[in-house]
N, C-alpha and C positions, 0 to 999 in steps of 0.2 A: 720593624716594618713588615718582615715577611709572616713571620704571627699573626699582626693583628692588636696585639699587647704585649705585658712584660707580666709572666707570670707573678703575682702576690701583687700586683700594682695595678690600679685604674689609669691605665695608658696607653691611651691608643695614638693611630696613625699620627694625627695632629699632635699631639703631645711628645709624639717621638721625635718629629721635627724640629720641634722649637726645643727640646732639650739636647739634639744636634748641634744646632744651632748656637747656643749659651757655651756648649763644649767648646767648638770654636771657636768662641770668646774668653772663655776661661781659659784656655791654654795657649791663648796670644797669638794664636793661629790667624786670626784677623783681630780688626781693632774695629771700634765701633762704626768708624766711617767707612770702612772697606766693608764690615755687612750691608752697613743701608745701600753702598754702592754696587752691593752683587745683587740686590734684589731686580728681577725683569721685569722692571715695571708696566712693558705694553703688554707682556702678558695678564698683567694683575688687572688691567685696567679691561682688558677684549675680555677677559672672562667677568667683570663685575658687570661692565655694561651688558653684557649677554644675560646675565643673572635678572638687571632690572627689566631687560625688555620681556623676558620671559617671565618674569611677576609678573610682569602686566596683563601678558595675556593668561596668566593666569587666572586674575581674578577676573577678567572681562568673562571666564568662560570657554574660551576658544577651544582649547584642548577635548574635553569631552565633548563640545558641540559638533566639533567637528570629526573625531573618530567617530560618533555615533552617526553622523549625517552620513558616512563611507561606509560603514557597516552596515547602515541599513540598505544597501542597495545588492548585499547578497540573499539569496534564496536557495544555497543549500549549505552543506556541511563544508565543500570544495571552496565555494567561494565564500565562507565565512572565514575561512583560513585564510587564502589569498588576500581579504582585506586587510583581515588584523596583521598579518605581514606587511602589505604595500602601505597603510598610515602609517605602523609602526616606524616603518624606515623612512618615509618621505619627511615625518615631522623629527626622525632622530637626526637626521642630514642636515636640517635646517637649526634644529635648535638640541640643545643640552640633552643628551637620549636620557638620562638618569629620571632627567623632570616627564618624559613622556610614559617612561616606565611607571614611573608613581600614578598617572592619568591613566594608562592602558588596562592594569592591572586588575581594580575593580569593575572596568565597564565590562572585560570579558567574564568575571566572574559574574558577574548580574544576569549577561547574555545568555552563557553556555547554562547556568543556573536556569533559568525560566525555560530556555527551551528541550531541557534535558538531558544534554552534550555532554558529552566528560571533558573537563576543563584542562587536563593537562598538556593534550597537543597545542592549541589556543594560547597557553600561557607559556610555554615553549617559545612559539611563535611570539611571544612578547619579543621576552628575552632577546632569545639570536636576531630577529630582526632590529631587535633597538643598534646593536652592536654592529650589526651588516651595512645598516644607514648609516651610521654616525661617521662610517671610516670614507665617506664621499666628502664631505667638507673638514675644513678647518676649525668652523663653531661646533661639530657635532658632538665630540666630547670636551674633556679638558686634557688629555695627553695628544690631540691634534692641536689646541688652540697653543699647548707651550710650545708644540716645535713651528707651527706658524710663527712664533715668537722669535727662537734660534735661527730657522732657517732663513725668514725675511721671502719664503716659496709666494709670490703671488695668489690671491682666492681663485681667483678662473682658474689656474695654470692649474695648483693642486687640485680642482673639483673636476676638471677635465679629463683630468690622468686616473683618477682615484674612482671616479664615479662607475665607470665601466666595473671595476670590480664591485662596488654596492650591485650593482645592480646583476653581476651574476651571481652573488651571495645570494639575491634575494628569492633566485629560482632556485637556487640548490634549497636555502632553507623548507621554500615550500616541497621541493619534489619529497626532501628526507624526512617531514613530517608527515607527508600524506602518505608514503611509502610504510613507516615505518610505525603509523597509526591505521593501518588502513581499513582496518574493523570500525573505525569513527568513523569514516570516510566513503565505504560500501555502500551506504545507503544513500538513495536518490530521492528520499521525502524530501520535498520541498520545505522550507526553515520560516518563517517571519520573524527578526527580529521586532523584538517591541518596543515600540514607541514611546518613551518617557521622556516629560518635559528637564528642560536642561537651563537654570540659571545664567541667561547671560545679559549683561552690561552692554549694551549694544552701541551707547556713546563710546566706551571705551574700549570697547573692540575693535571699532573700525579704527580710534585712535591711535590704538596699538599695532592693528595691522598695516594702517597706513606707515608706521613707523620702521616697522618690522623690513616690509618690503622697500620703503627708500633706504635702508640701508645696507638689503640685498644687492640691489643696483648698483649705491655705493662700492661695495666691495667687488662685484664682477668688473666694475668700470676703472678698479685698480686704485680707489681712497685708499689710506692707511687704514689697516684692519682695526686696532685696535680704538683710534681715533673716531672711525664711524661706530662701533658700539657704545663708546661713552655718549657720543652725540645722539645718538639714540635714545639711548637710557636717560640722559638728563633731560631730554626733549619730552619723554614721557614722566618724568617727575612732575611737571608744570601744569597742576591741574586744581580743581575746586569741586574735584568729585570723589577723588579716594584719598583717603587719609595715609599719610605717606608709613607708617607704622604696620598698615598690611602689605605695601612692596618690601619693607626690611627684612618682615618677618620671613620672606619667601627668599633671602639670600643665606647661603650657605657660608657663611663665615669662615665653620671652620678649613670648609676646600681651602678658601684664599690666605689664611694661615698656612696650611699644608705646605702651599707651594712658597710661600714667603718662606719658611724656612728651611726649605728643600734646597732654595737657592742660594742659600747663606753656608750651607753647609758646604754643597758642592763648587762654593769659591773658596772654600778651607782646602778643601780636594784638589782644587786647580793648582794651587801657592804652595801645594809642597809638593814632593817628588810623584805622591799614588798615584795620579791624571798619566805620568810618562810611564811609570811600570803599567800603568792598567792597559794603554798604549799597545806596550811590548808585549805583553801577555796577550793582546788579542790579536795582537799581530798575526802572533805566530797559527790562530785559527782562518785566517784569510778571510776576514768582516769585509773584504773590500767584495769578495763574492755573495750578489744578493742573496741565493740561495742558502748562506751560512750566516748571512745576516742576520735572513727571516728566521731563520731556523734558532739561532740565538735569541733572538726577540721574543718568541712564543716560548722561550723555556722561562726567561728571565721574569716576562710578565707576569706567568702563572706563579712565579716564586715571589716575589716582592710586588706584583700589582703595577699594572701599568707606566701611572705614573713615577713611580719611582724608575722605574728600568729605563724610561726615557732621559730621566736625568742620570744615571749611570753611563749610556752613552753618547752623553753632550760630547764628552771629552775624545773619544775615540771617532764618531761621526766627523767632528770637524777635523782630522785630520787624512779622512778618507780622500783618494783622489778627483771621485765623482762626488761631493755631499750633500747637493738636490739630489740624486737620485735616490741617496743612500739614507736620506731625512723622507725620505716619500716611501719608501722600501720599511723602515724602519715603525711611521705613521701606519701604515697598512697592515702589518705585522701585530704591531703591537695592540690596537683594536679586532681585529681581526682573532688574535690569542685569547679573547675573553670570552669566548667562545667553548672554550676547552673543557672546560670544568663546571659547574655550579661556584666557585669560588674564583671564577676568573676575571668578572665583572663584577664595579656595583649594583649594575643594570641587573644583573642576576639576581643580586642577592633582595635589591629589593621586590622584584617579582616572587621568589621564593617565600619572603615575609611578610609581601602582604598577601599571602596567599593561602599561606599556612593553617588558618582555621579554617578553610573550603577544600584543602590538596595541600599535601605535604611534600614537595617536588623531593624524590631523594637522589643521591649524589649518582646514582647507573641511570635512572630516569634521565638525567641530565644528562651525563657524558657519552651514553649511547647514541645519541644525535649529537651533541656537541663533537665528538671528538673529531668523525667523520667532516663535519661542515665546516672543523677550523682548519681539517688536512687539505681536503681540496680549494677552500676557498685563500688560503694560503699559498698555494702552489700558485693557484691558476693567478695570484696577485703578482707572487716572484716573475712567473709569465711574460707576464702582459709587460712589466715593468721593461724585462729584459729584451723584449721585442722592439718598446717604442724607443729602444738605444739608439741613437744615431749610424 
């Protein structure tokens, strides 16, 4: 899992899972009904439904239509940056950052392209922005949407507490790009973005966005989370304009393997003794201090990825004394960590790939900003946490 693969073998993440998973089985460690039983279904079901609603505005368009509609309302280098930072985050907060990254990525390259810009702070600005926004909600990535799963954290409660940090993220990110670009950034020529017409489905747009937003509502108004995304999602299946074959293809399958058998394994983990030595053994680091939480959290993610590090400490979180706090510390953290590296995020990597034939992002390029913006934006999250203590 912390590779990436198994040298001499075609195996990646997904595949590491589900051969966890079968391990567990084969060694009688569970039995068949005890895996389909450790499977989290509301989280399988908040991230699919999030999947289809975001096909859909996929293909209505939304996405490009609408970073380019924000972006074109800057006129220099300063605020071309500040854009593609503030959509970055606003659309990562709301919906899956990974999918905004895939959308982001070409339109800055087309931008900074025609108007002559060197495209690396911009695509930077992808990146950490995607990762900045995403850690304000629950839908933003998939390692919030699983612990929205564990914890049972309310959408308001977490987007309330959480958001304040997105949104100092999202001035550091700009200050330490424009800072640290600031030969991009010198010059006061005025910029016009150009204007290219942009495919969009306009029945199904508003379809989507109508859908989108009732079940934003939904979820500040306290529906069950996962409930109002499937209702979402299958509310937008029900049409006579898109053939349902281009919303599939826009589901990530194998995420929702990942996590199916991530959970199978770690109820292998819970049923024997590991979960209690893992326990003891963090014990004795004091996880119950947020400060060593976080600080645990950003080593862990960058080693094994996110998601994985959140299901490592399922088992130690719930026996924390505080574990809303310690599940909001740990969400913040562990988004927040992907930041660190060029390999800290998928968010990254896919900026970095599809970018690659226009800017080769390389790994100091990256962590020269990154490392600085996950120190303070991490800090100032343990902070904030630690202040709104009772």
């Amino acid at each position: 899992m912390a590779i990436g693969s198994l040298p001499g073998l075609r195996l990646d993440r997904t595949g590491a899972a589900i051969v966890g998973a079968g391990a567990m089985l084969a060694a009688g460690i569970l039995n068949l009904e005890e895996a389909w039983r450790s499977i989290h279904y509301e989280t399988i079901l908040l991230l699919f439904g999030m999947m289809i609603v975001v096909a859909n505005l996929r293909v209505a368009g939304f996405f490009p239509w609408a970073a380019r509609w924000f972006v074109r309302r800057a006129h220099g280098p300063q605020s071309l940056l500040a854009a593609v930072i503030v959509i970055t985050a606003v659309l990562s907060a709301m919906f899956v950052n990974d999918t905004i990254c895939i959308v982001m990525t070409p339109l800055v390259l087309e931008i900074t392209g025609s108007l002559g810009r060197r495209p690396l702070p911009y695509l930077l600005a992808v990146a950490m922005a995607s990762n900045v926004g995403s850690a304000a909600t629950i839908t933003g990535n998939p390692q919030n949407m699983m612990i929205g799963g564990f914890s049972g954290i309310p959408y308001a409660t977490f987007f309330f507490t959480l958001a304040p940090v997105a949104v100092f993220g999202v001035v550091v990110t700009f200050v330490l790009l424009r800072w640290m670009h600031r030969e991009e950034f010198s010059a006061t020529a005025r910029v016009e973005v150009p204007e290219q017409p942009v495919a969009v489905d306009r029945m199904l747009l508003i379809k989507s966005l109508t859908a989108a937003l009732v079940m934003f509502a939904a979820l500040f108004l306290g529906a069950p989370i996962a409930v109002s995304a499937m209702v979402a999602g299958a509310a937008l299946l029900i049409t006579r304009r898109v053939h349902p074959e281009a919303i599939y293809a826009q589901i990530d399958w194998p995420l929702l393997v990942l996590f199916s058998g991530l959970f199978v394994v770690l109820a292998g983990v819970e049923k024997t003794s590991l979960d209690e030595e893992l326990f003891a053994w963090a014990a004795t680091f004091r996880l119950e201090k947020l400060p060593v939480l976080s600080t645990a959290s950003v080593l862990l993610s960058n080693l094994v990825s996110n998601v994985p590090s959140v299901m490592l400490f399922k088992p130690v979180i719930e026996r924390l004394p505080n574990a809303t706090e310690a599940w909001l510390a740990l969400s913040m953290s562990a988004t927040l960590a992907g930041n660190l590296t060029l390999s800290g995020s998928m968010a990254n990597l896919i900026v970095a790939e599809r970018a690659r034939e226009v800017h080769r992002i390389t790994f100091w390029e990256y962590t020269r900003a990154g490392l600085p913006l996950t120190l303070l934006t991490v800090a100032a999250g343990t902070a904030w946490l630690l202040w709104l203590r009772p």
